[in-house]
DRENZA-989435 format. One record per residue: residue number from 1; residue in one letter; z, y, x of N, C-alpha, C in turn. Coordinates in steps of 0.001 Angstrom, whole numbers. Atoms other than C-alpha are relative to their C-alpha. Layout:
REM residues N
doro nr->NUM&rest->A&n.c3->Z&n.c2->Y&n.c1->X&ca.c3->Z&ca.c2->Y&ca.c1->X&c.c3->Z&c.c2->Y&c.c1->X
...
This chain:
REM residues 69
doro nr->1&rest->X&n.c3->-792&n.c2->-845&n.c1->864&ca.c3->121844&ca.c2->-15176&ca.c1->9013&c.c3->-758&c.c2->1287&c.c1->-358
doro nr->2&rest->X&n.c3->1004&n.c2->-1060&n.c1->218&ca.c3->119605&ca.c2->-12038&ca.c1->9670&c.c3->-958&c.c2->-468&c.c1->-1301
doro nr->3&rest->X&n.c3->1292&n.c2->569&n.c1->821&ca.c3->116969&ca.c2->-13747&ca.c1->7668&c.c3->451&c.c2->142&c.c1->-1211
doro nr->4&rest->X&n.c3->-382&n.c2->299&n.c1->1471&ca.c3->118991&ca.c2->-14970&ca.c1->4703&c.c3->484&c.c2->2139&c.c1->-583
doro nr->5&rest->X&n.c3->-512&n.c2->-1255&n.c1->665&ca.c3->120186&ca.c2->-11264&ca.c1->4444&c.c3->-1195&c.c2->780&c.c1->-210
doro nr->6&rest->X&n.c3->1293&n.c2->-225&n.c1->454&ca.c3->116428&ca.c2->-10081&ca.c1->4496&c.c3->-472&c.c2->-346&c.c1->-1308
doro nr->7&rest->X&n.c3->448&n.c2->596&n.c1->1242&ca.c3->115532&ca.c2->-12411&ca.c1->2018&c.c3->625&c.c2->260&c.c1->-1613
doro nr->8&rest->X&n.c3->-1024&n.c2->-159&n.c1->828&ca.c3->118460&ca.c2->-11624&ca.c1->-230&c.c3->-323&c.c2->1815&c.c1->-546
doro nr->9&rest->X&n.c3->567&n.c2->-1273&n.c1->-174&ca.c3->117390&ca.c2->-7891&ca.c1->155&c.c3->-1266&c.c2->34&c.c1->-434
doro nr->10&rest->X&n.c3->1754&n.c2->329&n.c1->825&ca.c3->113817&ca.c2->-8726&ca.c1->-893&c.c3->137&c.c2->-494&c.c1->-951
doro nr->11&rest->X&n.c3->-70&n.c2->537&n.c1->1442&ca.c3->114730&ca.c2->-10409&ca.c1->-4137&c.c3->515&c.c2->953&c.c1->-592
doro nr->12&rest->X&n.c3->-468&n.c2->-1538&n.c1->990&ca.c3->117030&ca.c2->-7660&ca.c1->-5019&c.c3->-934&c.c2->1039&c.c1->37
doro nr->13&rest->X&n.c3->1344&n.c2->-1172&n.c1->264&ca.c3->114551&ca.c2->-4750&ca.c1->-4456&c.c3->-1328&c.c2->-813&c.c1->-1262
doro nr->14&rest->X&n.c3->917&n.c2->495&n.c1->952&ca.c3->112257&ca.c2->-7051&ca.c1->-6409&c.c3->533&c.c2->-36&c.c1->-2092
doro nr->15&rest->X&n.c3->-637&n.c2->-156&n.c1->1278&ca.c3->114380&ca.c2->-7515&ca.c1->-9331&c.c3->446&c.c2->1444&c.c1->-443
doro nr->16&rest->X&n.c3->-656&n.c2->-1610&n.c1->622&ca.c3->115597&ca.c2->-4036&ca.c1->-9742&c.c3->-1799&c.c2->968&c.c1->67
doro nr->17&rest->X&n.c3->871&n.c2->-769&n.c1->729&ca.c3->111603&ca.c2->-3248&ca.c1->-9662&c.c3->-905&c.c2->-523&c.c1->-1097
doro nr->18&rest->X&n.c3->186&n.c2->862&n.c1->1470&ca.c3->110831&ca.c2->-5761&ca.c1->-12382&c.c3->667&c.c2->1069&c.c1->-790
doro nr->19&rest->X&n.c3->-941&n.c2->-998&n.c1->1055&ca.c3->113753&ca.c2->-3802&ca.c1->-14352&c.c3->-95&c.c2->740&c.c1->-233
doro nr->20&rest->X&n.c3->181&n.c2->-1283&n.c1->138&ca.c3->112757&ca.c2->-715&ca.c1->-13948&c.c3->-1764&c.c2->371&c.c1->-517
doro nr->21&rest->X&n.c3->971&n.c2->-214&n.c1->784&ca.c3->109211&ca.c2->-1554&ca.c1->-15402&c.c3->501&c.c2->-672&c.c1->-1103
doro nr->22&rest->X&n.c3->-929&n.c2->416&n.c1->1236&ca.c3->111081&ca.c2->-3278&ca.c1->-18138&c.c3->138&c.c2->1111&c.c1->-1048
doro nr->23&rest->X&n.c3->-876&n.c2->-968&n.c1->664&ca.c3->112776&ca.c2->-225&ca.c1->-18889&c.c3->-705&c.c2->1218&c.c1->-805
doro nr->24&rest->X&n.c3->1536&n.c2->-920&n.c1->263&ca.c3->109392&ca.c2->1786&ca.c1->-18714&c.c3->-399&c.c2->-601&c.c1->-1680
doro nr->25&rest->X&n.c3->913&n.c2->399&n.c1->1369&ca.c3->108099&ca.c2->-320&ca.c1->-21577&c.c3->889&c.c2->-251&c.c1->-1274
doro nr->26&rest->X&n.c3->-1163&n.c2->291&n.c1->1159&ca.c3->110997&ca.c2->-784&ca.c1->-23552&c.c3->192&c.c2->1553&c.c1->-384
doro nr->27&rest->X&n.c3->436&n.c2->-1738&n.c1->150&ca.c3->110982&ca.c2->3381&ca.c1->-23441&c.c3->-1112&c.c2->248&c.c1->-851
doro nr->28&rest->X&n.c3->1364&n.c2->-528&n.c1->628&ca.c3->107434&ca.c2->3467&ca.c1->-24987&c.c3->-363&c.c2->-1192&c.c1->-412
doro nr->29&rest->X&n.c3->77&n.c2->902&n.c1->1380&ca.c3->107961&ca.c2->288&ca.c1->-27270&c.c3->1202&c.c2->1352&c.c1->-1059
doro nr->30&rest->X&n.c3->-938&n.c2->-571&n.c1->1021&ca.c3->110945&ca.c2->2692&ca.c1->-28892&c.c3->-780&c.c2->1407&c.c1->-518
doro nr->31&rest->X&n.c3->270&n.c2->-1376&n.c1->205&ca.c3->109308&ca.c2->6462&ca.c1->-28521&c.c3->-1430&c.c2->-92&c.c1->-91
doro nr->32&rest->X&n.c3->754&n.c2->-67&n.c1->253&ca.c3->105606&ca.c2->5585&ca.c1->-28891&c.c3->-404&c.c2->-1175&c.c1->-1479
doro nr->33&rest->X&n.c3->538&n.c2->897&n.c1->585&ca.c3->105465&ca.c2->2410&ca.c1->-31332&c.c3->1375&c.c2->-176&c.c1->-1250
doro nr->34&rest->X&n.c3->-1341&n.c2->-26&n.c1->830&ca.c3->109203&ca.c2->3524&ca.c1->-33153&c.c3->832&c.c2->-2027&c.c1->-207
doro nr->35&rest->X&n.c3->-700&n.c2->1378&n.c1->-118&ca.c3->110389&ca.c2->-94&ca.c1->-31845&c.c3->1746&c.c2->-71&c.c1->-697
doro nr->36&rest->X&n.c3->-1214&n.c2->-370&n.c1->222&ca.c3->114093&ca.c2->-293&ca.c1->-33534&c.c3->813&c.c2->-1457&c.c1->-230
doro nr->37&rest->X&n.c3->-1053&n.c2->1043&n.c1->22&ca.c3->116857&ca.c2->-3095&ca.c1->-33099&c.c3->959&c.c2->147&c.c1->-981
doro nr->38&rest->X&n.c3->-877&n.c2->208&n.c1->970&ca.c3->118834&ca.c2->-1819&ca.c1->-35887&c.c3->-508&c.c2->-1412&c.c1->-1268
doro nr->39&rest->X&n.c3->377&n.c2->1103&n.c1->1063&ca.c3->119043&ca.c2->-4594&ca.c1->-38756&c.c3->-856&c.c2->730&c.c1->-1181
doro nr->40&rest->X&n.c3->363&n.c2->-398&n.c1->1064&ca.c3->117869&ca.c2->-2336&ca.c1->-41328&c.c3->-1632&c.c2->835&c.c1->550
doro nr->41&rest->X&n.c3->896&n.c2->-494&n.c1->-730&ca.c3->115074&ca.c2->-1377&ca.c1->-39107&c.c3->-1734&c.c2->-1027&c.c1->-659
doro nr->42&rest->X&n.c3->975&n.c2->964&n.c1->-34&ca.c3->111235&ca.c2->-3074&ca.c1->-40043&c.c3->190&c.c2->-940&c.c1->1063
doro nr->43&rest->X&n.c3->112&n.c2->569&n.c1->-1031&ca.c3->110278&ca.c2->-5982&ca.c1->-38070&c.c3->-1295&c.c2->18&c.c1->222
doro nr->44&rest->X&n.c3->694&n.c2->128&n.c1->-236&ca.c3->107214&ca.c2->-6180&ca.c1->-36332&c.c3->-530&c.c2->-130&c.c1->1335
doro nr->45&rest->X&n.c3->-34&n.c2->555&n.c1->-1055&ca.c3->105559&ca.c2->-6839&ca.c1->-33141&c.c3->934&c.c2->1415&c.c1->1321
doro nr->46&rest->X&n.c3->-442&n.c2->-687&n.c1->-628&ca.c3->106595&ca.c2->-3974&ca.c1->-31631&c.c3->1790&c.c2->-199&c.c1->398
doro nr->47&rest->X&n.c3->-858&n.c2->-135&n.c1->30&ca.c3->110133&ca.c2->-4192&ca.c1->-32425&c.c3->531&c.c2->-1696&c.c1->779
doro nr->48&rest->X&n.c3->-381&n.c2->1106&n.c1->-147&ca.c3->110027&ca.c2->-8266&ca.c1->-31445&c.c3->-219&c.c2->-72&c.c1->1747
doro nr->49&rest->X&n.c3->-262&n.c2->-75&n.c1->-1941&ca.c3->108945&ca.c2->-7302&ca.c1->-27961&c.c3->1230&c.c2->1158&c.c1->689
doro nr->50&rest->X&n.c3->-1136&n.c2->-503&n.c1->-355&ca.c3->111825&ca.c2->-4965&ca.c1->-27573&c.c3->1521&c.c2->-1028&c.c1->516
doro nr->51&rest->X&n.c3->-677&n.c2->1191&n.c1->338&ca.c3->113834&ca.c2->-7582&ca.c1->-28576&c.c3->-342&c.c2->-983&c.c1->1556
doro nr->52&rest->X&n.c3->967&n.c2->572&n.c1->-969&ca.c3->111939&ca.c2->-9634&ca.c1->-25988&c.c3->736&c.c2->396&c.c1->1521
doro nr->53&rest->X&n.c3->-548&n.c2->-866&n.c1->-1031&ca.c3->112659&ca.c2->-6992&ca.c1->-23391&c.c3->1279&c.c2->193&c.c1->350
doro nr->54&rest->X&n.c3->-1036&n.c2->263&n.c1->-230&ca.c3->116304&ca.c2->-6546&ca.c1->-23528&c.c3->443&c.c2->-1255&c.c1->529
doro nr->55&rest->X&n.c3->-338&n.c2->1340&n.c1->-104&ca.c3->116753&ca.c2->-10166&ca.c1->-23505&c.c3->-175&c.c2->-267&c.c1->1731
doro nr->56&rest->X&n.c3->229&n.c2->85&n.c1->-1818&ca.c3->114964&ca.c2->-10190&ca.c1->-19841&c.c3->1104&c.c2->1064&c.c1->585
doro nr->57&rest->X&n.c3->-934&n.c2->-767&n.c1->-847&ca.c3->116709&ca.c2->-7256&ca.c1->-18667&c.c3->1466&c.c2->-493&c.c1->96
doro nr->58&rest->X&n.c3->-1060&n.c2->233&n.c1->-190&ca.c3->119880&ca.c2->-8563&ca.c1->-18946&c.c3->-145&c.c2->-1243&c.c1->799
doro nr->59&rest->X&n.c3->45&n.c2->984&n.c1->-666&ca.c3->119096&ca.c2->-11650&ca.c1->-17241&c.c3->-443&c.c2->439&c.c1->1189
doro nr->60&rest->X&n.c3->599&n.c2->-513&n.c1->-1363&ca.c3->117611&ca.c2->-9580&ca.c1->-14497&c.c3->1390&c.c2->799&c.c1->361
doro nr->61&rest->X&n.c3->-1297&n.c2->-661&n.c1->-368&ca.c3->121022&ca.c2->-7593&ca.c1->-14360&c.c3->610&c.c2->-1357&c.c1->524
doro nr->62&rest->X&n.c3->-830&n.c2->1017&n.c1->-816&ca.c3->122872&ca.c2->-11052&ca.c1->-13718&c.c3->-786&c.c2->-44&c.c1->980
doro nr->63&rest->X&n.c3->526&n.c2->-90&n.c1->-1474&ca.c3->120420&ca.c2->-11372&ca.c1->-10885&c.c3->447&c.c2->758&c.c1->1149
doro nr->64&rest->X&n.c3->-380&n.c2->-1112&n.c1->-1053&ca.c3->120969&ca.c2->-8231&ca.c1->-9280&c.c3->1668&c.c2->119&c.c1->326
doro nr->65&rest->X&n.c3->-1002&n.c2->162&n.c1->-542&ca.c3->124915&ca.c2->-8732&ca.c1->-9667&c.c3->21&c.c2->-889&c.c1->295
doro nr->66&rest->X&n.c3->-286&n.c2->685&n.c1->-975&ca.c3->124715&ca.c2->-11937&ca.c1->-8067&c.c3->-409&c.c2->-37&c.c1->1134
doro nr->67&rest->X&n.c3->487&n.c2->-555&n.c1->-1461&ca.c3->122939&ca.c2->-10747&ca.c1->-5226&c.c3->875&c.c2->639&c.c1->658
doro nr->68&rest->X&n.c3->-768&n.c2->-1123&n.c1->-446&ca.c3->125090&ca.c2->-7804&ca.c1->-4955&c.c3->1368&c.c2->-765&c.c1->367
doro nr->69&rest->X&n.c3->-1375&n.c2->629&n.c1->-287&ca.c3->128264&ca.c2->-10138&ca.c1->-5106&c.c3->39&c.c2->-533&c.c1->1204
């Protein structure tokens, strides 16, 4: 039981520091490369790895609340 709660504890710290370089680059895709998700916004690579980025982070959020649950 110890173990599994270790292990469970090591994936979450892992995922929440995935996310938080996520968040880093999704920060300086918007304020260094003017990345923008609005529709009326250009598209380009910048803006498609934003795009990109959200998409993970939220799948890394269900992670971390099913851990947490």
């Amino acid at each position: 039981m110890a173990d599994d709660t270790a292990r469970e504890q090591a994936i979450y710290q892992a995922l929440k520091a995935v996310d938080e370089v996520a968040a880093a680059l999704q920060a300086h895709l918007v304020e260094e490369h003017g990345a923008d998700l609005e529709r009326s916004a250009p598209q380009g690579p910048a803006t498609d790895s934003l795009t990109l980025l959200r998409q993970a982070r939220e799948r890394l959020g269900e992670g971390l609340r099913t851990i947490e649950a």
